[in-house]
N, CA, C and O atoms as a printed pandas DataFrame, in Angstrom:
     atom_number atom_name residue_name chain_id  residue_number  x_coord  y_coord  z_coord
0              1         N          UNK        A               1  -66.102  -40.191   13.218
1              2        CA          UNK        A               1  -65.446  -41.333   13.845
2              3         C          UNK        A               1  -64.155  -40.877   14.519
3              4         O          UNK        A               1  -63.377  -40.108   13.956
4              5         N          UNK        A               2  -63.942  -41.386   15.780
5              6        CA          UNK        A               2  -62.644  -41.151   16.398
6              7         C          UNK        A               2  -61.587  -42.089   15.778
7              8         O          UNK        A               2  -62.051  -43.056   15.173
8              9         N          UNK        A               3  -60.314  -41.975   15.822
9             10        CA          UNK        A               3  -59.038  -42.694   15.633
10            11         C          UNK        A               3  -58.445  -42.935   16.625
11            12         O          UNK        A               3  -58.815  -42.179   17.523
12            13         N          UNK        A               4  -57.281  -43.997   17.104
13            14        CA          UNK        A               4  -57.139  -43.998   18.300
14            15         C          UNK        A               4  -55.588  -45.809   17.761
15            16         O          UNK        A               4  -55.390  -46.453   16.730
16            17         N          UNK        A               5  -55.109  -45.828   18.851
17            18        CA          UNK        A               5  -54.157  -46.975   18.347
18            19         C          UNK        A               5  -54.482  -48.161   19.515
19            20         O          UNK        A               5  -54.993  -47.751   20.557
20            21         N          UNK        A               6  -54.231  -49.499   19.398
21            22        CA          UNK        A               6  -54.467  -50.517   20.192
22            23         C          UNK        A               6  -53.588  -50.485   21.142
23            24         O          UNK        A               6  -52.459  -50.968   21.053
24            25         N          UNK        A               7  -53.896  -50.104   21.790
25            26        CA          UNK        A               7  -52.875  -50.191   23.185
26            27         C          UNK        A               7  -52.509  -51.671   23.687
27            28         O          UNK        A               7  -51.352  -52.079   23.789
28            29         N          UNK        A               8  -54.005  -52.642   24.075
29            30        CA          UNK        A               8  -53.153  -53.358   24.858
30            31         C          UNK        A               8  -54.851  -54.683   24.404
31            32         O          UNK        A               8  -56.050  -54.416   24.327
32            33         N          UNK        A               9  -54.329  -55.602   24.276
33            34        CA          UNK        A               9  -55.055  -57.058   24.144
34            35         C          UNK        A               9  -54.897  -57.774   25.010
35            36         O          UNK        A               9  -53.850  -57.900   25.646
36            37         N          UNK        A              10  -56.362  -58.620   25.252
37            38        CA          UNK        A              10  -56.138  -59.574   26.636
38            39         C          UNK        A              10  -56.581  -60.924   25.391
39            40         O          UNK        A              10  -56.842  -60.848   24.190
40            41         N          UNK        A              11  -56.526  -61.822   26.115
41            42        CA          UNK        A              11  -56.774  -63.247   26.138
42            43         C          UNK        A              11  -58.219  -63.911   26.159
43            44         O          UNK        A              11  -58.394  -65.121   26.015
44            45         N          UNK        A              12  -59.270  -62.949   26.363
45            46        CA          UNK        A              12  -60.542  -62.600   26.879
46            47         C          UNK        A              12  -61.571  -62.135   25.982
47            48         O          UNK        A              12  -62.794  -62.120   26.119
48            49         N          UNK        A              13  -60.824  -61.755   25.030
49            50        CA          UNK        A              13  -61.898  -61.018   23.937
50            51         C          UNK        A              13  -61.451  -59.595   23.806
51            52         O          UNK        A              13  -61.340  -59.240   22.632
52            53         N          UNK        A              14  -61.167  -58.689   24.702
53            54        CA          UNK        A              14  -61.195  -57.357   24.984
54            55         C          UNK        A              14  -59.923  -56.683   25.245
55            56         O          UNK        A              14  -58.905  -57.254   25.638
56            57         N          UNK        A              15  -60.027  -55.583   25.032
57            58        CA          UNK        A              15  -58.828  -54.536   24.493
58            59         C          UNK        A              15  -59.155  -53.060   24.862
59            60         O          UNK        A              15  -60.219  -52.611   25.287
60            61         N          UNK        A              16  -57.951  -52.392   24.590
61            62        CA          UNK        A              16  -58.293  -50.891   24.823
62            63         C          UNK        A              16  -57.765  -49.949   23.484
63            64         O          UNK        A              16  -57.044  -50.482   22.641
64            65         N          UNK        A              17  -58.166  -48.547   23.356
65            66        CA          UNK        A              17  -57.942  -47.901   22.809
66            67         C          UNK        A              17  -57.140  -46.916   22.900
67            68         O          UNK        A              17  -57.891  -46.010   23.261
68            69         N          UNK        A              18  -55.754  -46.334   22.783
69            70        CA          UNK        A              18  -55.657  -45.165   23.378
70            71         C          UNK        A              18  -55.696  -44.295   22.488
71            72         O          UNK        A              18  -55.125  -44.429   21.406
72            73         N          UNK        A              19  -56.430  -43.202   22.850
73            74        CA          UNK        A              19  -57.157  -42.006   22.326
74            75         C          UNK        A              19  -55.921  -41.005   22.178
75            76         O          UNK        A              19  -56.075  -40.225   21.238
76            77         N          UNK        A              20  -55.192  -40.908   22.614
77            78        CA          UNK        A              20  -54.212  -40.135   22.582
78            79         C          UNK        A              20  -54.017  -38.589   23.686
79            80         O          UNK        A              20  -53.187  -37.702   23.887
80            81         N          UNK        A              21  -55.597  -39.085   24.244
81            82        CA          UNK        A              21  -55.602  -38.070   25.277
82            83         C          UNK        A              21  -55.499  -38.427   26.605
83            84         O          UNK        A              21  -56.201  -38.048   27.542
84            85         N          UNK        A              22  -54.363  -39.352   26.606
85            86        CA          UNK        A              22  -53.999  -39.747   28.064
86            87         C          UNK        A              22  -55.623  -40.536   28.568
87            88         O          UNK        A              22  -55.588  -40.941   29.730
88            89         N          UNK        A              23  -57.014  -40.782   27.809
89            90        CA          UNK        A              23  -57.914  -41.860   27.941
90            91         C          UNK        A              23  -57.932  -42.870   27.513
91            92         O          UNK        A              23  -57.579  -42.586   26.368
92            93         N          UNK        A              24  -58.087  -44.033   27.511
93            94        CA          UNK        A              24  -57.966  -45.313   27.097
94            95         C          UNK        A              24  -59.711  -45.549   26.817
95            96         O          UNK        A              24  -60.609  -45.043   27.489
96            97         N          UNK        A              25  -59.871  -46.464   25.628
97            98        CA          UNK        A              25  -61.037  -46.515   25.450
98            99         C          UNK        A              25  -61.118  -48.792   25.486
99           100         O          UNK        A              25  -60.396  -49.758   25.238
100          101         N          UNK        A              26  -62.321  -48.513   25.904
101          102        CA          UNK        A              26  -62.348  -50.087   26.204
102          103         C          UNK        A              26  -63.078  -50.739   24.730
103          104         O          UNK        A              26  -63.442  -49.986   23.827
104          105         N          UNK        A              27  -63.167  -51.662   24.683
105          106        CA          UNK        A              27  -63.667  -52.610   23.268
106          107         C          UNK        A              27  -63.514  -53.964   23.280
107          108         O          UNK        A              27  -62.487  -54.500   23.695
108          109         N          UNK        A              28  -65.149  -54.997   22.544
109          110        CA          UNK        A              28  -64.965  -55.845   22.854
110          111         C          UNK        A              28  -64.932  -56.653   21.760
111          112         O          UNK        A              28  -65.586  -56.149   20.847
112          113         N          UNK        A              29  -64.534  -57.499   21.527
113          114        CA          UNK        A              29  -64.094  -58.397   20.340
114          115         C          UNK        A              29  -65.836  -58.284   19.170
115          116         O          UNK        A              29  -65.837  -58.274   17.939
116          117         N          UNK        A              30  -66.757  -58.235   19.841
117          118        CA          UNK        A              30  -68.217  -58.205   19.166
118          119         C          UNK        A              30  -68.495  -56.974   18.633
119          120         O          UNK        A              30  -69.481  -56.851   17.907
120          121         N          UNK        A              31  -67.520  -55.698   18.968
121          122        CA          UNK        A              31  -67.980  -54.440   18.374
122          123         C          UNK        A              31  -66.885  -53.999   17.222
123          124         O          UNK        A              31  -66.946  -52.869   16.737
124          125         N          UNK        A              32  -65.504  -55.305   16.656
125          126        CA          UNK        A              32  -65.050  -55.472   15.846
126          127         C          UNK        A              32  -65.960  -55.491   14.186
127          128         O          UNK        A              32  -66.893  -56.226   13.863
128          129         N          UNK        A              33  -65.442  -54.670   13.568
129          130        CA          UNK        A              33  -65.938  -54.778   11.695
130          131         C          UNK        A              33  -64.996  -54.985   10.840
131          132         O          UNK        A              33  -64.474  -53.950   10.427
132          133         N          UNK        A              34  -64.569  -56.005   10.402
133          134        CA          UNK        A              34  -63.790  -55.766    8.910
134          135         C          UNK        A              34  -62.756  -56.298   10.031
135          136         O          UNK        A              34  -62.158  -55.417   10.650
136          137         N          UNK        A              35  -62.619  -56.967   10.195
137          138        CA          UNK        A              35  -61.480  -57.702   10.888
138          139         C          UNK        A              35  -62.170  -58.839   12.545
139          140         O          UNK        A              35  -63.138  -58.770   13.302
140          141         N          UNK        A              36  -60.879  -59.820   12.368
141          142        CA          UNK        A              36  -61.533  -60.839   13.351
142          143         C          UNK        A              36  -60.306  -60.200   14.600
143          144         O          UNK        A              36  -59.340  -59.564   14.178
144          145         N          UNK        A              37  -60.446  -60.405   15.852
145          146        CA          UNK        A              37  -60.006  -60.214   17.212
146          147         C          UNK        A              37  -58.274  -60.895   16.910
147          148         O          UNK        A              37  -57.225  -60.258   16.998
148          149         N          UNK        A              38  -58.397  -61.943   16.649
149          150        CA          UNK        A              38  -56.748  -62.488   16.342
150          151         C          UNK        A              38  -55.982  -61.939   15.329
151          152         O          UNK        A              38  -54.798  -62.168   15.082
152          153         N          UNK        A              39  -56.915  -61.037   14.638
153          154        CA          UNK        A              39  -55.951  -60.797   13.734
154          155         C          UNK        A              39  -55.243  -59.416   13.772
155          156         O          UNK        A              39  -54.314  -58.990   13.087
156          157         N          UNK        A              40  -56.152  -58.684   15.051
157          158        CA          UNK        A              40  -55.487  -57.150   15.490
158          159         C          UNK        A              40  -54.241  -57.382   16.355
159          160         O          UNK        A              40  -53.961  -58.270   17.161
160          161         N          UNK        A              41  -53.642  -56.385   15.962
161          162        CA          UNK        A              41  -52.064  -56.251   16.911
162          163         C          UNK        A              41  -51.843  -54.703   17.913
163          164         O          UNK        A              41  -52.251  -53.567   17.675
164          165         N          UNK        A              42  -51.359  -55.021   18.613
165          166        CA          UNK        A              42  -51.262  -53.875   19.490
166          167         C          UNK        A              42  -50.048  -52.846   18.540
167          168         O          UNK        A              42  -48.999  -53.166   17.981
168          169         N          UNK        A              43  -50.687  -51.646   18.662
169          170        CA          UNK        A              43  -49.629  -50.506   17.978
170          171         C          UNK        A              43  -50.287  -49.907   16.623
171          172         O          UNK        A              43  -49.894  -48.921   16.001
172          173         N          UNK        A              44  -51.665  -50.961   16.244
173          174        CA          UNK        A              44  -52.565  -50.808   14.943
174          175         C          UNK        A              44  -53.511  -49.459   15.167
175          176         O          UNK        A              44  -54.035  -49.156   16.239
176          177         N          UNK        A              45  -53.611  -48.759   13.998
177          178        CA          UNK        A              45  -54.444  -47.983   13.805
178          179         C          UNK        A              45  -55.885  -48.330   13.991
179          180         O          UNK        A              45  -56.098  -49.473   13.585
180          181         N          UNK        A              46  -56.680  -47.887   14.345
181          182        CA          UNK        A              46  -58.420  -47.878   14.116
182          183         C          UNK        A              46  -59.272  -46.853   14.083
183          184         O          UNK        A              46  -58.849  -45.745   14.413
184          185         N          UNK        A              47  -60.563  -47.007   13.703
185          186        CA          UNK        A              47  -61.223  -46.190   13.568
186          187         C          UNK        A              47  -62.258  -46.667   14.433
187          188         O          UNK        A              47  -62.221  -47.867   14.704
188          189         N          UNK        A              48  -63.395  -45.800   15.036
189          190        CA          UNK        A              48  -64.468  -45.983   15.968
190          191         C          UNK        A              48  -65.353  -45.142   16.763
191          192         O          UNK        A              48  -64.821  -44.143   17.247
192          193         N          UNK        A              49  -66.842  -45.369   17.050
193          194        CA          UNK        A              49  -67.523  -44.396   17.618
194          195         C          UNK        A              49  -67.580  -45.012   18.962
195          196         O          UNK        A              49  -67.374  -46.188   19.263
196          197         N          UNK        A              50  -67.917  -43.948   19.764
197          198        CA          UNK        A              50  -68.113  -43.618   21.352
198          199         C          UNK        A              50  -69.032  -43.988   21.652
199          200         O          UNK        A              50  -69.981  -43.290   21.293
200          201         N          UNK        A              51  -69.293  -44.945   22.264
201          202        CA          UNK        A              51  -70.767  -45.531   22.580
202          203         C          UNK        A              51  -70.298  -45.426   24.224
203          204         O          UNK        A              51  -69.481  -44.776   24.874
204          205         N          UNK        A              52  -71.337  -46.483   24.485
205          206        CA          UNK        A              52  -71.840  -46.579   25.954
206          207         C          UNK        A              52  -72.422  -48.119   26.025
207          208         O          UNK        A              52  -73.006  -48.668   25.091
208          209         N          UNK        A              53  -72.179  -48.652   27.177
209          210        CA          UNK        A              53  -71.799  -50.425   27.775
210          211         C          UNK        A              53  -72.613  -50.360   28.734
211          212         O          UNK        A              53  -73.265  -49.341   28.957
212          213         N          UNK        A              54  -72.702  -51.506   29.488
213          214        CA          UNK        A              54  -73.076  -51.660   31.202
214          215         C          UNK        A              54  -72.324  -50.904   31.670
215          216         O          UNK        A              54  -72.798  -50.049   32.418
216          217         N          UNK        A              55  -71.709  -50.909   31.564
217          218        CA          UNK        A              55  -70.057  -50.431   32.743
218          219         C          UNK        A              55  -69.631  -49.436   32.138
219          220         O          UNK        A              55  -68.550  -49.200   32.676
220          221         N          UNK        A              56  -69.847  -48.510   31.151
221          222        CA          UNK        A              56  -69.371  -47.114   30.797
222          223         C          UNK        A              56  -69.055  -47.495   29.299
223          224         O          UNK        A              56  -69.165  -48.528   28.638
224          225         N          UNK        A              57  -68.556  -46.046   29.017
225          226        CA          UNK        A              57  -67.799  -45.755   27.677
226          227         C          UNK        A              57  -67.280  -47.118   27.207
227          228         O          UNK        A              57  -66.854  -48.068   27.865
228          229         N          UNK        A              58  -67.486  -46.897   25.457
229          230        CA          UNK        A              58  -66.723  -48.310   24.916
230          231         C          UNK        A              58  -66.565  -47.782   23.153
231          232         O          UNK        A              58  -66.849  -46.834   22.422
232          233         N          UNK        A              59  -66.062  -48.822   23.128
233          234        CA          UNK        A              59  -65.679  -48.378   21.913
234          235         C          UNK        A              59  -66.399  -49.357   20.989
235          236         O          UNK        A              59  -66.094  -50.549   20.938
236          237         N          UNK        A              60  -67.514  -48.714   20.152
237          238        CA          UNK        A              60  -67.916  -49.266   18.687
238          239         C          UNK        A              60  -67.883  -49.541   17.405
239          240         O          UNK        A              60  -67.774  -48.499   16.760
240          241         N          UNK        A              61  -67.932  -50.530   16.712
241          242        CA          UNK        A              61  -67.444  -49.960   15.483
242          243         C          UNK        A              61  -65.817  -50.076   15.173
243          244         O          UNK        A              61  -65.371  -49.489   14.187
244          245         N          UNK        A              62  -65.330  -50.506   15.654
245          246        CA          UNK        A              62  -64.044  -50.703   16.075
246          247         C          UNK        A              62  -63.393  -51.541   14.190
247          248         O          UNK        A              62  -63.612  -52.670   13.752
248          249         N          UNK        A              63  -62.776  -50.636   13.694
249          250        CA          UNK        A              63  -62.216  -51.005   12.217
250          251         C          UNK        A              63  -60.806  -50.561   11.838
251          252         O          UNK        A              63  -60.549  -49.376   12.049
252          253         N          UNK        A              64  -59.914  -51.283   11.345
253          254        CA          UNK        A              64  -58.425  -51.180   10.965
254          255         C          UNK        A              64  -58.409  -49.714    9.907
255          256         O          UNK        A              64  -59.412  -49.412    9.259
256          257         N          UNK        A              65  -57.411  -49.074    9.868
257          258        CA          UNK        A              65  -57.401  -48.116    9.128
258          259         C          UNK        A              65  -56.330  -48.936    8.171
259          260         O          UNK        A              65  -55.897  -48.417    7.142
């Protein structure tokens, strides 16, 4: 599993990851575990695998450390 911190929350469902390698990883409120969408904060730890979307790379699995 990758680690990565919440960069940034929309209003929409969806969020990003930053990986720490200057990539941002995308994620959508439905690939959340062990936590609901309102209750993540930007600056939070997570854990998550690398999947693949319509539209590219995403982030799965998406869980609070």
């Amino acid at each position: 599993m990758a680690e990565g911190t919440v960069k940034r929350l929309t209003d929409k469902g969806f969020g990003f990851i930053d990986m720490g390698t200057g990539k941002d990883m995308f994620f959508h409120m439905s690939n959340l575990e062990g936590v609901r969408f309102e209750d993540l904060r930007e600056g939070q730890k997570v854990t998550f695998t690398e999947g693949e979307g319509p539209k590219g790379p995403r982030a799965e699995n998406v869980r609070p450390v």
